[in-house]
N, C-alpha and C positions, 0 to 999 in steps of 0.2 A: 820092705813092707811090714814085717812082723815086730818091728820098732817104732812102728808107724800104728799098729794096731795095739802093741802094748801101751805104749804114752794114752791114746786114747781109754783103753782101758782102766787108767792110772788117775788118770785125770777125773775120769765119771767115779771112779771110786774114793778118790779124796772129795770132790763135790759133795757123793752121799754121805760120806762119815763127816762133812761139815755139817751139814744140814740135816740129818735124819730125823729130827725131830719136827723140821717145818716140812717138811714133803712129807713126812705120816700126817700130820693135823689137816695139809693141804690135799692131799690122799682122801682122804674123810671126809672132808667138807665138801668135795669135790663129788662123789659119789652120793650122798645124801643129796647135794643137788638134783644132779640126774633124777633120782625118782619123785623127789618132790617139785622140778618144773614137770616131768611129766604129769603127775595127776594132778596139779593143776588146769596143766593147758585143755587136758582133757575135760575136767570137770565144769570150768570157768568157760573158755572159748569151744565148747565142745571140737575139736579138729581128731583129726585121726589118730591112731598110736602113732604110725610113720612119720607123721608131720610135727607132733609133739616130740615124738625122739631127737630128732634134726634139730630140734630146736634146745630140746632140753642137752644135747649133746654140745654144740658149738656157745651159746653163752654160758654155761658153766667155763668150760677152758678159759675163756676169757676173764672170769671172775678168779678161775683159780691162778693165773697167772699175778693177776694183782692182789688176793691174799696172801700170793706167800712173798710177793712184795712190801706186803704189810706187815708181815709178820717180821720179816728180817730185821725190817726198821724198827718194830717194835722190841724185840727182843733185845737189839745192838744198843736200844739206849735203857733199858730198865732192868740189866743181867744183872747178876746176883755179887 
């Protein structure tokens, strides 16, 4: 099991050191969403904080998954 949990460990850690720079930009974008669908929803559809969060919570992940979708492609074809 502890060969089982190092590979795991191994593997999320070469991931990171590939990517570190689109998971911090996707990190980012990703949280500035959050606050800005919340005060919107709030301000725009007046709904609740709870109901806004819910919402500003599950369509960012969704966006942020396909930014850093975007971003990889972008990157892969205009690197230096």
């Amino acid at each position: 099991m502890a060969e089982f949990n190092k590979g795991i460990y191994l593997t999320v850690k070469d991931i990171y050191q590939n990517n570190k720079g689109s998971l911090l930009r996707t990190l980012i974008y990703t949280i500035g969403h959050f606050l800005i669908a919340i005060t919107v929803l709030m301000l725009i559809s007046n709904v609740s904080f709870m109901i806004a969060l819910t919402d500003a919570i599950v369509e960012p992940i969704a966006n942020a998954v396909w930014y850093f979708a975007l971003d990889k492609i972008w990157t892969s074809k205009y690197k230096k």
